[in-house]
ChimeraX commands (.cxc) that place a marker at each C-alpha (Angstrom):
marker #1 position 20.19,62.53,21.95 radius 0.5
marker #1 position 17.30,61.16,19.99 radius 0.5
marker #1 position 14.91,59.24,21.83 radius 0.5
marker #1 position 14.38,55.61,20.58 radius 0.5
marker #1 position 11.11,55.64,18.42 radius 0.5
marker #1 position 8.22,53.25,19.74 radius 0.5
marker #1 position 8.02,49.56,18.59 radius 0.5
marker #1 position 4.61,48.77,16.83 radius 0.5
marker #1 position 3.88,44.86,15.38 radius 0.5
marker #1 position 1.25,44.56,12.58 radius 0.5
marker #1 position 0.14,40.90,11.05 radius 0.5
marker #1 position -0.52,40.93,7.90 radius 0.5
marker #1 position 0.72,44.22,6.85 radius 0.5
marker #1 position 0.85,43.44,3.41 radius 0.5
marker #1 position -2.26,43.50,2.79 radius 0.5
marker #1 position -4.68,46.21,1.70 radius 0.5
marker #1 position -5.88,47.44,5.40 radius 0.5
marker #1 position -2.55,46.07,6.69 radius 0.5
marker #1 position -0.71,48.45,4.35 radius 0.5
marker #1 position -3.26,51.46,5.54 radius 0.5
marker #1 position -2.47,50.72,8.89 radius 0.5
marker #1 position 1.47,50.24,8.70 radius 0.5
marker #1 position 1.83,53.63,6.80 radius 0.5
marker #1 position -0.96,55.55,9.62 radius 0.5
marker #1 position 1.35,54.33,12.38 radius 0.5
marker #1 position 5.10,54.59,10.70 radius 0.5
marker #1 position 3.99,57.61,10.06 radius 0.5
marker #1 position 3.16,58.83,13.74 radius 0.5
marker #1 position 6.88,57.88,14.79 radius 0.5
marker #1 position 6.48,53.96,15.24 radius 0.5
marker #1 position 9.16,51.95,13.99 radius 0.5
marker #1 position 6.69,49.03,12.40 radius 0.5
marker #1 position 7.51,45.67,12.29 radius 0.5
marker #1 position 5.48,44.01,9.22 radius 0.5
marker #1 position 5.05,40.80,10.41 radius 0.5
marker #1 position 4.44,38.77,7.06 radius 0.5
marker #1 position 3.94,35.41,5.05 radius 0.5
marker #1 position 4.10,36.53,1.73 radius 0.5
marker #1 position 7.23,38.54,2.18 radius 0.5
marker #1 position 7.52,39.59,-1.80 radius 0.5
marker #1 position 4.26,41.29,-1.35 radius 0.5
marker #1 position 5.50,42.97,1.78 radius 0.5
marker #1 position 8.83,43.92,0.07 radius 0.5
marker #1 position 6.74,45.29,-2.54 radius 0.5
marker #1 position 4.20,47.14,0.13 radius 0.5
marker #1 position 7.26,48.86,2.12 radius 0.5
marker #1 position 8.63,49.86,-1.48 radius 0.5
marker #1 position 5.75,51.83,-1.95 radius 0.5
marker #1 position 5.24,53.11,1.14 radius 0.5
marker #1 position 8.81,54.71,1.41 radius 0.5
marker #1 position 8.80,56.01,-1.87 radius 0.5
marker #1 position 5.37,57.79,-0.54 radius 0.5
marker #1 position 7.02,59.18,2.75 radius 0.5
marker #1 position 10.91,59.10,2.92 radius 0.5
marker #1 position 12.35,58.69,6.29 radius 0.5
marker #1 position 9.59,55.96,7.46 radius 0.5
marker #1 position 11.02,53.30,9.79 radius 0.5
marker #1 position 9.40,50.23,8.43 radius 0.5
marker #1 position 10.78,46.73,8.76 radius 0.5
marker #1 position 9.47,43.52,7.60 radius 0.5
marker #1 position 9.88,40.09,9.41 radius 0.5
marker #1 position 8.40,36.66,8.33 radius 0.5
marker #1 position 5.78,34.89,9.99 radius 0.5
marker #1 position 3.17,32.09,9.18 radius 0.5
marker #1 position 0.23,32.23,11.61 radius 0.5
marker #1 position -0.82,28.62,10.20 radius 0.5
marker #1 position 2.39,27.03,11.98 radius 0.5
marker #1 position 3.11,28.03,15.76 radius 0.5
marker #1 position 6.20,27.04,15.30 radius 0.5
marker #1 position 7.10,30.32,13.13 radius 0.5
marker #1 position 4.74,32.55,15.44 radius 0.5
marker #1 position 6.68,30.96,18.40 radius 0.5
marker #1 position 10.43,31.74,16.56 radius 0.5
marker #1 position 9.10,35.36,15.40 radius 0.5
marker #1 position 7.63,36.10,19.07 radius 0.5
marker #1 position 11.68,34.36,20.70 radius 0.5
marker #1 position 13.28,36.71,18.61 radius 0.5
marker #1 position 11.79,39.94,19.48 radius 0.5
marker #1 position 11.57,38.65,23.61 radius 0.5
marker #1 position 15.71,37.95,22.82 radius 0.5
marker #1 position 15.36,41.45,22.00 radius 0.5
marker #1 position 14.12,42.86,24.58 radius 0.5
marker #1 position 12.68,45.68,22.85 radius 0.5
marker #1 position 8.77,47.13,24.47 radius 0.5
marker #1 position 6.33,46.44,22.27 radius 0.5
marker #1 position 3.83,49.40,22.45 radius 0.5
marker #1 position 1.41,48.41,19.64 radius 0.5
marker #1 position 0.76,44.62,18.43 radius 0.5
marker #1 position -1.78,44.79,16.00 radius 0.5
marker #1 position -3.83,41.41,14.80 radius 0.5
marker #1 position -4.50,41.85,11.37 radius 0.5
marker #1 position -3.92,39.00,9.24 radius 0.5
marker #1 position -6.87,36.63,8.29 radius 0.5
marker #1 position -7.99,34.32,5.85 radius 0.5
marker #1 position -11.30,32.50,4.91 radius 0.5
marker #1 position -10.11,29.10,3.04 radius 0.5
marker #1 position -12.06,28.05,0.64 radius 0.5
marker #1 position -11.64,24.06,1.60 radius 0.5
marker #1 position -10.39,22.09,4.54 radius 0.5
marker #1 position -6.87,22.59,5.11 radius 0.5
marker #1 position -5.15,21.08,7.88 radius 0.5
marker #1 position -2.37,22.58,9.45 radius 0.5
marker #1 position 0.71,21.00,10.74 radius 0.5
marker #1 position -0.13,21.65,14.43 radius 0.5
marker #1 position -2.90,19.50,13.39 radius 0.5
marker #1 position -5.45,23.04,13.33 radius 0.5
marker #1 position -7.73,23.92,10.38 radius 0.5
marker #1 position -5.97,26.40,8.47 radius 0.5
marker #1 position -8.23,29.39,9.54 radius 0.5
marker #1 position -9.17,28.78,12.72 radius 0.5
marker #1 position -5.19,28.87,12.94 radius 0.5
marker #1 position -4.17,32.07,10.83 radius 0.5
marker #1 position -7.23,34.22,12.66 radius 0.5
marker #1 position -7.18,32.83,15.66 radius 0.5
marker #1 position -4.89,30.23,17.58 radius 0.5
marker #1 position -1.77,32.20,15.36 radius 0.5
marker #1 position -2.43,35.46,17.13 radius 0.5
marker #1 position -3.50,34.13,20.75 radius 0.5
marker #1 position 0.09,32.51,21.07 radius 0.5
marker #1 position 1.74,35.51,19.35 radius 0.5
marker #1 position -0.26,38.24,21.80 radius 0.5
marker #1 position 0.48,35.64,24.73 radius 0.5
marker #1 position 4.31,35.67,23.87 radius 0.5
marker #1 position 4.56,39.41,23.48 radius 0.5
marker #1 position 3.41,40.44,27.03 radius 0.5
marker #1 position 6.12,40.24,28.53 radius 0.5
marker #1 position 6.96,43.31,26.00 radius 0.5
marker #1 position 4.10,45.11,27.07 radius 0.5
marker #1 position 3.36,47.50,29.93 radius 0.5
marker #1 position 1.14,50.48,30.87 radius 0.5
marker #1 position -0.27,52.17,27.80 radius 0.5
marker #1 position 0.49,49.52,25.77 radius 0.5
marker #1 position -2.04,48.59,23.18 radius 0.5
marker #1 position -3.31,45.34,21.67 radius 0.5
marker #1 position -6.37,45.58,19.08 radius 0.5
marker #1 position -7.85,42.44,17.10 radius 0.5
marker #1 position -9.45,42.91,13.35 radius 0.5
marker #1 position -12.71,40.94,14.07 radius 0.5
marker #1 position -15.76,40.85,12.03 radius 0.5
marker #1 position -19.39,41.55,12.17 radius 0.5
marker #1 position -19.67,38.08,11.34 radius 0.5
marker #1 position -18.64,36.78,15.09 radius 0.5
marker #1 position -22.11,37.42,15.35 radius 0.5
marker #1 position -23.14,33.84,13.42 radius 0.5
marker #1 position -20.63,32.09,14.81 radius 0.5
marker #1 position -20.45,28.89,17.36 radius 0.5
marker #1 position -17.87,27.38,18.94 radius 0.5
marker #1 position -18.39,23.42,18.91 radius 0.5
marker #1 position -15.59,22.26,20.85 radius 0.5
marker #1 position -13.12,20.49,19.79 radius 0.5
marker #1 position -14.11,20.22,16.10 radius 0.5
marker #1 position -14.13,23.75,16.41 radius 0.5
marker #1 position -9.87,23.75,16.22 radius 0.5
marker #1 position -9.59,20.38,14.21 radius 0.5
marker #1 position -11.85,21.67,11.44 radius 0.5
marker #1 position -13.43,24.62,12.21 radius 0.5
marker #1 position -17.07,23.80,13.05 radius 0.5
marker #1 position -19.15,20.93,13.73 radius 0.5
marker #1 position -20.24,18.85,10.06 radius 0.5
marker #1 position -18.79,19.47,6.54 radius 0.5
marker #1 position -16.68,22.42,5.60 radius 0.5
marker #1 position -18.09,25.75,4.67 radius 0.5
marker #1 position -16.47,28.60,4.59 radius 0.5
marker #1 position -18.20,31.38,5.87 radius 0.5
marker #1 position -19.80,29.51,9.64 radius 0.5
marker #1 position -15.89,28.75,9.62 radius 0.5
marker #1 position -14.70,32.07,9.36 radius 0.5
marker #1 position -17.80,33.32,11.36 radius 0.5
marker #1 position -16.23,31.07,14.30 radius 0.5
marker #1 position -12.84,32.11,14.08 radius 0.5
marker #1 position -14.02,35.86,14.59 radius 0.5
marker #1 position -16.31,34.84,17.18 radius 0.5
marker #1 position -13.06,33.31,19.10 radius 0.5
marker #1 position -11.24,36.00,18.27 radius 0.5
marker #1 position -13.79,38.47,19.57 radius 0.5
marker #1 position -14.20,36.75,23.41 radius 0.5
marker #1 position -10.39,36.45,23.40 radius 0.5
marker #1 position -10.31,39.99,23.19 radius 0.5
marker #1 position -12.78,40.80,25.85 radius 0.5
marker #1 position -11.43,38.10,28.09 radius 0.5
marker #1 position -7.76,39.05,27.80 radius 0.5
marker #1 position -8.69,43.39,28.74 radius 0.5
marker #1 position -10.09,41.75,31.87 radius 0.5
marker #1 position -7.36,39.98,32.78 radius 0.5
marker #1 position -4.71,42.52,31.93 radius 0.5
marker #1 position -6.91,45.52,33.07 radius 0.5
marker #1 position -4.39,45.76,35.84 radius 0.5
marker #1 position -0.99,45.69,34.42 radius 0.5
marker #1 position -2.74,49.07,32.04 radius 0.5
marker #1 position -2.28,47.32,29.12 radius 0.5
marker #1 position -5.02,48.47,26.74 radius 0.5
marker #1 position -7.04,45.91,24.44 radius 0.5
marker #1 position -9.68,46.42,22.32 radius 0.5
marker #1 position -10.92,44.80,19.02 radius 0.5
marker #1 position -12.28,46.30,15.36 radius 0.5
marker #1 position -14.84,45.05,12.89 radius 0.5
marker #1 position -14.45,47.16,9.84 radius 0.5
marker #1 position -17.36,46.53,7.89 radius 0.5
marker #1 position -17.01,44.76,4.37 radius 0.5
marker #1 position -13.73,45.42,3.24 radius 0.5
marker #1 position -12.64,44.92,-0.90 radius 0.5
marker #1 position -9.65,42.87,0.43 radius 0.5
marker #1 position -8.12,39.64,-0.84 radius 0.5
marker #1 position -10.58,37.79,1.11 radius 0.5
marker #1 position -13.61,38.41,-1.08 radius 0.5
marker #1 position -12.43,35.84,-3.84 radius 0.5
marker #1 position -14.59,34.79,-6.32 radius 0.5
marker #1 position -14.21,30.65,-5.92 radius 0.5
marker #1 position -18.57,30.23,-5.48 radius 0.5
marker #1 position -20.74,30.44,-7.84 radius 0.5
marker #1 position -22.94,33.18,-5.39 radius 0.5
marker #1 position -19.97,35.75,-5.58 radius 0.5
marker #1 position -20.98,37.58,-8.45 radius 0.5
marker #1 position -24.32,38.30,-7.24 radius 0.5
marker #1 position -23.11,38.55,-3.39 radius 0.5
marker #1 position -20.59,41.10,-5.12 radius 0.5
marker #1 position -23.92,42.86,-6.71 radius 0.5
marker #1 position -25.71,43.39,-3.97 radius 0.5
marker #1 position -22.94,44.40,-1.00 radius 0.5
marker #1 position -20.91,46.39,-3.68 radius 0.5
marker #1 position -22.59,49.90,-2.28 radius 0.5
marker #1 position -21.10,49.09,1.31 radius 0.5
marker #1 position -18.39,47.74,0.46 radius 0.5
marker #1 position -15.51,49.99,1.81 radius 0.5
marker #1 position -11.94,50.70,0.45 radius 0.5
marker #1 position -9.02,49.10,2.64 radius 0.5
marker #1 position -8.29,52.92,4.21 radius 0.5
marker #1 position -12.00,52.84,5.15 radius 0.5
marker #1 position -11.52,49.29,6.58 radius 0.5
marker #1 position -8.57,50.27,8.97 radius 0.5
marker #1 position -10.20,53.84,9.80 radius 0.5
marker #1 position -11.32,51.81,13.50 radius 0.5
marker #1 position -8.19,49.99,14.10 radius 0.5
marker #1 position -6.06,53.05,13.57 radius 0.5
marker #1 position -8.32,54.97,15.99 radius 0.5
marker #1 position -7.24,52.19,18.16 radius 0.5
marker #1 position -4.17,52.30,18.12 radius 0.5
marker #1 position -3.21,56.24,17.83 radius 0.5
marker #1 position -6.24,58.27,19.34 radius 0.5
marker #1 position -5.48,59.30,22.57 radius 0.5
marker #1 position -9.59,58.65,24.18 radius 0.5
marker #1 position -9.24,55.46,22.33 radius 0.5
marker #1 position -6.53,54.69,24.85 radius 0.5
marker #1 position -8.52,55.27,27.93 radius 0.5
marker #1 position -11.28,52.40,27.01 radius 0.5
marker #1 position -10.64,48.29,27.13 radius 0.5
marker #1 position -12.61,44.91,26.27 radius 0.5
marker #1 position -14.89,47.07,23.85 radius 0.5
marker #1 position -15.71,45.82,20.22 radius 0.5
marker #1 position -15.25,48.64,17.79 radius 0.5
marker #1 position -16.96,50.27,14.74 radius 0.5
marker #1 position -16.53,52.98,12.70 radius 0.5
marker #1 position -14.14,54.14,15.38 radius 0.5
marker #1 position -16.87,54.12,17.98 radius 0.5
marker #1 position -17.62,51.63,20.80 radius 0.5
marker #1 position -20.40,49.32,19.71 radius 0.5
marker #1 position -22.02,47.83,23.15 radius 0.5
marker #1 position -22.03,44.09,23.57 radius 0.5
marker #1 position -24.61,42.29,25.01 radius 0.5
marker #1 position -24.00,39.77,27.88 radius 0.5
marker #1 position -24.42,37.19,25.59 radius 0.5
marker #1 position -20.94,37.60,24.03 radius 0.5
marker #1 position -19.38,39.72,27.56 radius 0.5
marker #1 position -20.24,36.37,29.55 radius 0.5
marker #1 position -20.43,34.25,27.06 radius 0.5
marker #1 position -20.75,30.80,28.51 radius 0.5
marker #1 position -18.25,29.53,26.77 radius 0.5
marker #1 position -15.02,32.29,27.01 radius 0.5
marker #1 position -13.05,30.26,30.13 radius 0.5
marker #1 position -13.20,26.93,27.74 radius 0.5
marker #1 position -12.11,28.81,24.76 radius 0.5
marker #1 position -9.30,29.97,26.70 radius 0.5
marker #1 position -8.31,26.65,28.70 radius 0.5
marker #1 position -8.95,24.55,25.43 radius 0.5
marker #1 position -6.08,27.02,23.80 radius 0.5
marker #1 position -4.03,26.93,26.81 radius 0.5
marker #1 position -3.49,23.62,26.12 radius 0.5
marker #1 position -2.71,24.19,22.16 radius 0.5
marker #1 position -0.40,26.80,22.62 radius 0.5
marker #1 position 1.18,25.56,25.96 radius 0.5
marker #1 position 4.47,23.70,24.16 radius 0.5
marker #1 position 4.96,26.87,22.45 radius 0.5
marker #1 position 4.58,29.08,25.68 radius 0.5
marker link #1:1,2 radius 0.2
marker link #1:2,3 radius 0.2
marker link #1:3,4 radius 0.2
marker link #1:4,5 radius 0.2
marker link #1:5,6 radius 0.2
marker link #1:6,7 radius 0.2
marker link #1:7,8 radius 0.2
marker link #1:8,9 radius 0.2
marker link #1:9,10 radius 0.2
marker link #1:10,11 radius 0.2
marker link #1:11,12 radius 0.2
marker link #1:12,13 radius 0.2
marker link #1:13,14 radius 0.2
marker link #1:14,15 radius 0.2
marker link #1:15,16 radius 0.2
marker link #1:16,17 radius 0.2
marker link #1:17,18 radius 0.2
marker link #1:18,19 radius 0.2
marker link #1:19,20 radius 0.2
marker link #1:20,21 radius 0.2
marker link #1:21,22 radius 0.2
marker link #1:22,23 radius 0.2
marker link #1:23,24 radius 0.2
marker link #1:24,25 radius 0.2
marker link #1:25,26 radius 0.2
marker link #1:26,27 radius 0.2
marker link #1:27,28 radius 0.2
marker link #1:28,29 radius 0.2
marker link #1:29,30 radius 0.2
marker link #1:30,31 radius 0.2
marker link #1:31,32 radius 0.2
marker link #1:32,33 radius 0.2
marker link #1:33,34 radius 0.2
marker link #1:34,35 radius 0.2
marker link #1:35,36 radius 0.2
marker link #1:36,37 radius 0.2
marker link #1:37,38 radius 0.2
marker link #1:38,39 radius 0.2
marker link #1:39,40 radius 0.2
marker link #1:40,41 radius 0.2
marker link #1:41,42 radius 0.2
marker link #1:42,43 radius 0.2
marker link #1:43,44 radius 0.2
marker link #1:44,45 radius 0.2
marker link #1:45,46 radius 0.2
marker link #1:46,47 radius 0.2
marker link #1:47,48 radius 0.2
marker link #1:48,49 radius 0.2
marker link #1:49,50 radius 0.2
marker link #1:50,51 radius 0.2
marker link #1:51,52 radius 0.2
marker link #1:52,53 radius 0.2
marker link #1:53,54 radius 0.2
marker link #1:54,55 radius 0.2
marker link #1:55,56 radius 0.2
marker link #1:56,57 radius 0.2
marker link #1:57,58 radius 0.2
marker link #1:58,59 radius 0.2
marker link #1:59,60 radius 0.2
marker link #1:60,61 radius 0.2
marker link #1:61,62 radius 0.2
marker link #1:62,63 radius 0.2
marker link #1:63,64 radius 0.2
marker link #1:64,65 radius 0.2
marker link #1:65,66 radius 0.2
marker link #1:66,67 radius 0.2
marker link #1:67,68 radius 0.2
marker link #1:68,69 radius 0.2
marker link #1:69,70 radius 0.2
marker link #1:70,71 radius 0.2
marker link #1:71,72 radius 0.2
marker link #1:72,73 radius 0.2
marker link #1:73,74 radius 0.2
marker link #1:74,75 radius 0.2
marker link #1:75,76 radius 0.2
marker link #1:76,77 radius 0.2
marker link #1:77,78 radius 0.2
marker link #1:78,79 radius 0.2
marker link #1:79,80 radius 0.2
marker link #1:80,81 radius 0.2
marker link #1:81,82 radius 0.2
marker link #1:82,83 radius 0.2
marker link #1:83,84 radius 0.2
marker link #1:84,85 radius 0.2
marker link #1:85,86 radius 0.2
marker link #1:86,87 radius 0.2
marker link #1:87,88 radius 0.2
marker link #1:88,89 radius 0.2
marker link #1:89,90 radius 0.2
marker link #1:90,91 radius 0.2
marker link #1:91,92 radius 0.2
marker link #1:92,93 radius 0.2
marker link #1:93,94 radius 0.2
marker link #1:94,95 radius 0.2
marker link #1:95,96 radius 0.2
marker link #1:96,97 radius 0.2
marker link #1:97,98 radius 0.2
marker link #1:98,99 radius 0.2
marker link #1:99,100 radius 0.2
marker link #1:100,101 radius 0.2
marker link #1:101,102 radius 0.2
marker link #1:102,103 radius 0.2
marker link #1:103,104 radius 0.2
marker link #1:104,105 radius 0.2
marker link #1:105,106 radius 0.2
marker link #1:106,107 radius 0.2
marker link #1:107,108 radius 0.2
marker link #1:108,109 radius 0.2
marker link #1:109,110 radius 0.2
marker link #1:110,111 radius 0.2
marker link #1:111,112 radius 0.2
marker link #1:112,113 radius 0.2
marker link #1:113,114 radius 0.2
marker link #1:114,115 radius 0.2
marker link #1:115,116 radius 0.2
marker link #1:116,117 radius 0.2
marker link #1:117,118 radius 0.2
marker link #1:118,119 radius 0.2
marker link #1:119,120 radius 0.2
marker link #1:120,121 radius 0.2
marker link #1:121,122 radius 0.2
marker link #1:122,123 radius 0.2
marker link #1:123,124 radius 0.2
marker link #1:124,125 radius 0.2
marker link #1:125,126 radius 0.2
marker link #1:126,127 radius 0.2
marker link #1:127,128 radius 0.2
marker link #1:128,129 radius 0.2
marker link #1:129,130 radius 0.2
marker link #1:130,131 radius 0.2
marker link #1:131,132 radius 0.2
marker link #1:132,133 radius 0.2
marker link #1:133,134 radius 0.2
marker link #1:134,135 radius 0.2
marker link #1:135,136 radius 0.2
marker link #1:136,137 radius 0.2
marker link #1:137,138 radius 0.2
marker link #1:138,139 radius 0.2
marker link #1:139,140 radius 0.2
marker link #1:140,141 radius 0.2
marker link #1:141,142 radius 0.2
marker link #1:142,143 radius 0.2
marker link #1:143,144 radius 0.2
marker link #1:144,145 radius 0.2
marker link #1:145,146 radius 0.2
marker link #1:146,147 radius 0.2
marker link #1:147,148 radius 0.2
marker link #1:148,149 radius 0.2
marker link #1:149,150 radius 0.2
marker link #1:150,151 radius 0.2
marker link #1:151,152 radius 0.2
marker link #1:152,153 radius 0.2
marker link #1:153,154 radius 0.2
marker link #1:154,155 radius 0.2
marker link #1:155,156 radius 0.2
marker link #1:156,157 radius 0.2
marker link #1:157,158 radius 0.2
marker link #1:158,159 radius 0.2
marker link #1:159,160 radius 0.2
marker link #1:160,161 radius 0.2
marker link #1:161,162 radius 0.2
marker link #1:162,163 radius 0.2
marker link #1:163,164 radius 0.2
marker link #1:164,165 radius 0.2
marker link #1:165,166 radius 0.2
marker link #1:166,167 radius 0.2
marker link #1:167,168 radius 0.2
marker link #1:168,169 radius 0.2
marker link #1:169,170 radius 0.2
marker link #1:170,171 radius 0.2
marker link #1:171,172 radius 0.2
marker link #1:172,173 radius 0.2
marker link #1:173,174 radius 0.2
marker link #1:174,175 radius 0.2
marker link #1:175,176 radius 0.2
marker link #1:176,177 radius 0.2
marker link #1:177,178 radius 0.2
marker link #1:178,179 radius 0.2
marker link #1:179,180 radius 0.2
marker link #1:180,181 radius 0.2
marker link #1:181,182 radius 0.2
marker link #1:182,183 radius 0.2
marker link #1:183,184 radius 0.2
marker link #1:184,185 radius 0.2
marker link #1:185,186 radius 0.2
marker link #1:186,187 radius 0.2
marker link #1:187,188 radius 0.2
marker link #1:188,189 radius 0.2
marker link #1:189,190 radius 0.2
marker link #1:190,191 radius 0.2
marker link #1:191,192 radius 0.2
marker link #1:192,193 radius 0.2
marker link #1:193,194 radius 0.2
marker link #1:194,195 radius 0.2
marker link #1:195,196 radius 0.2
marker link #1:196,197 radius 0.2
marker link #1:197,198 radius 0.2
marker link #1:198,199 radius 0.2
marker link #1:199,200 radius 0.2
marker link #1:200,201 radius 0.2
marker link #1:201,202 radius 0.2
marker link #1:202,203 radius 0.2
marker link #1:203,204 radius 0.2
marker link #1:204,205 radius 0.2
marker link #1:205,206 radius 0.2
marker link #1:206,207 radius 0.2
marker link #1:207,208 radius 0.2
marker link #1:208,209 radius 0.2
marker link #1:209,210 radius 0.2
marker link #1:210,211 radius 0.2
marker link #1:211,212 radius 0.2
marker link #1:212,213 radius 0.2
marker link #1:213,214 radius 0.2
marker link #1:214,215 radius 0.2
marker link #1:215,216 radius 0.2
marker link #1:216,217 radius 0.2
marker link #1:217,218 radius 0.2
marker link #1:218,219 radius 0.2
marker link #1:219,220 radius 0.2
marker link #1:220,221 radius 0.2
marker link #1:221,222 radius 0.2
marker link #1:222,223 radius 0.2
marker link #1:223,224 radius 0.2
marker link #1:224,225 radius 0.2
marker link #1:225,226 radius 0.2
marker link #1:226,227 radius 0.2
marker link #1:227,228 radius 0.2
marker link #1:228,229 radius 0.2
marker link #1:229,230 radius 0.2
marker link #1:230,231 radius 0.2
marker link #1:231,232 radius 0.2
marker link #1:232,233 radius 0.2
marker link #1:233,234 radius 0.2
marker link #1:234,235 radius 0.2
marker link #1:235,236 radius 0.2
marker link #1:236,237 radius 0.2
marker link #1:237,238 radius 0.2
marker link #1:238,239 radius 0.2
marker link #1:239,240 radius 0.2
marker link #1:240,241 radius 0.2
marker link #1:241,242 radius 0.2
marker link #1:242,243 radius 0.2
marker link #1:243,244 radius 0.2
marker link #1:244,245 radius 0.2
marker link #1:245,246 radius 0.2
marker link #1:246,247 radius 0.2
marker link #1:247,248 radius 0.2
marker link #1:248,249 radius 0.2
marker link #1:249,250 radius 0.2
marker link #1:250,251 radius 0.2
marker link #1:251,252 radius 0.2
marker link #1:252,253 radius 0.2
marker link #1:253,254 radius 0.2
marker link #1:254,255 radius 0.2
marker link #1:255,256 radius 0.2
marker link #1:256,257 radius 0.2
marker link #1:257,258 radius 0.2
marker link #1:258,259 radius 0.2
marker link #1:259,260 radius 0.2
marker link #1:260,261 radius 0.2
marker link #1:261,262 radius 0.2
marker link #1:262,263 radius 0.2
marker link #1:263,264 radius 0.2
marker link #1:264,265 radius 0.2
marker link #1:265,266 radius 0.2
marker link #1:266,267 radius 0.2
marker link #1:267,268 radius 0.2
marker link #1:268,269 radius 0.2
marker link #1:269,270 radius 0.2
marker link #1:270,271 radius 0.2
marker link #1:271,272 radius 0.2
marker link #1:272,273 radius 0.2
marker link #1:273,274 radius 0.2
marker link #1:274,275 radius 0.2
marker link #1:275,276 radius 0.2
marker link #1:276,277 radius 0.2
marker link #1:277,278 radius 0.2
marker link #1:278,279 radius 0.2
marker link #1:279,280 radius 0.2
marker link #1:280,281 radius 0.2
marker link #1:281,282 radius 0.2
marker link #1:282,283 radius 0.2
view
C-alpha cells in the first residue's frame, strides 16, 4: 500500500517565489496546500504548474492573512483534519502603499506579514512534531526596523505612514518571532528557521513613488528572479543539513550569524506577549 505523501502549507503560493517554492516541494512528494487570497491567480499558478509536471499533488485553499478570522477558519479546518503538517511555509507579504486598517483593527501589513502568520504557525502546532519544519520569508530590511509599541500593530510605526520603515518593522517582528519560537519549540524537534532572499522582482516592487524608476535603475543588477528568491527557503525546507539547524536567519542558503542585538533583542518577550493578546480570541 502506498504510503500517504507528506502535508506541506505555503502562504502566498501564488506568487512568483510562492509558485517556485510550491512546484520545488510538490515536486519532492509533498502534497501542497496553496494557501491563497487571490485564488484566480492561484487557479491559474496550479494550472501551470500541472501542465509542467503531471501527477503533482497540489491543492489550493483560501486564506486572507489581513483578517484572523479567515487564518483562524483555514488553520480549524486543517486541525478538524487532523492531518501532520510537516512543512508550513510563511510566504505571503505585502508593503501597502497607504494606511489601511484592518478589521481586527491591525494595519494592513503589519497583519498580512506578521500577526496573519504568528496565529496561523501558533494554530498549526498541534500538527507538528519532530522533524517538522517552519521557515519565515523575512527581509534584509528587518535590519531598519523598530518596533514602537503599540502603534507598531495599529499603524505600523510611530508618526505618519511610510511604507518602507513599515514594512522594515513587520520583517523585523517577523524575524525575532522566528528566533524566539526555535527556542521555545527546540524541544518538541520541531525545526524553525527564517529566509531573506535578497531583492526579489516580485509584485511588491510597484511603481506608486516617484523614486521607483531610479530605485529600479540602480538595484536592477541585484535584483534576482523569483527562483533565485526562493533558492534559501527551499534549502529550508528540503535539504537534509538544513534540517539539523534552528533559530538561524538565512541567506543564499547559508546561515548568516546574528548579533545579540536581534538574538536578545530587548524587546522579543513584549513582541510576543503584546501578540498573545491579539491573537488570543482566535487561539
Amino acid at each position: 500500500m502506498e504510503s500517504e505523501k507528506k502535508l506541506a502549507v505555503i502562504t502566498g503560493a501564488d506568487g512568483g517565489m510562492g509558485k517556485e517554492i510550491t512546484r520545488a516541494v510538490a515536486m519532492a512528494g509533498y502534497r501542497v496546500i496553496m494557501a491563497c487570497c487571490r485564488l484566480k491567480k492561484a487557479v491559474e499558478v496550479r494550472r501551470e504548474l500541472l501542465s509542467e509536471h503531471e501527477g503533482l499533488d497540489i491543492e489550493i485553499r483560501e486564506i486572507d492573512l489581513a483578517s484572523l478570522r479567515s487564518v483562524a477558519i483555514f488553520a480549524n479546518t486543517l486541525l478538524a483534519e487532523g492531518k501532520s503538517v510537516s512543512l508550513l511555509m510563511n510566504n505571503a507579504g505585502t508593503m501597502e502603499t497607504g494606511l489601511h486598517i484592518t478589521e481586527d483593527g491591525l494595519e494592513c501589513t503589519v497583519s498580512v506579514n506578521y500577526v496573519g502568520h504568528y496565529l496561523l504557525t501558533r494554530k498549526l502546532l498541534p500538527l507538528m512534531g519532530e522533524g517538522s519544519r517552519i521557515v519565515s520569508m523575512v527581509s534584509c530590511t528587518y535590519a531598519i526596523g523598530h518596533l514602537d509599541f503599540p502603534d507598531f500593530f495599529t499603524r505600523g510605526r510611530k508618526g505618519g505612514f511610510w511604507r518602507i520603515p513599515v514594512y522594515s518593522n513587520t520583517k523585523l517582528a517577523l524575524t525575532l518571532f522566528t528566533i524566539d519560537l526555535a527556542a521555545r519549540l527546540r524541544g518538541r524537534g520541531i525545526v524553525v528557521n527564517a529566509a531573506d532572499p535578497g531583492i526579489v522582482s516580485t509584485d511588491i516592487i510597484t511603481m506608486h513613488a516617484w523614486f521607483d524608476p531610479l530605485t529600479d535603475v540602480l538595484f536592477r543588477p541585484f535584483i534576482r528572479t523569483p527562483l533565485q528568491g526562493a533558492a534559501t527557503a527551499i534549502h529550508l525546507l528540503l535539504d537534509e543539513e538544513a534540517g539539523k539547524r534552528t533559530g538561524t536567519l538565512n541567506v543564499s542558503c547559508h546561515a548568516k550569524p546574528l548579533s545579540e542585538k536581534y538574538t536578545r533583542h530587548l524587546q522579543m518577550d513584549e513582541l510576543w506577549n503584546r501578540t498573545e493578546q491579539m491573537v488570543k480570541k482566535w487561539l
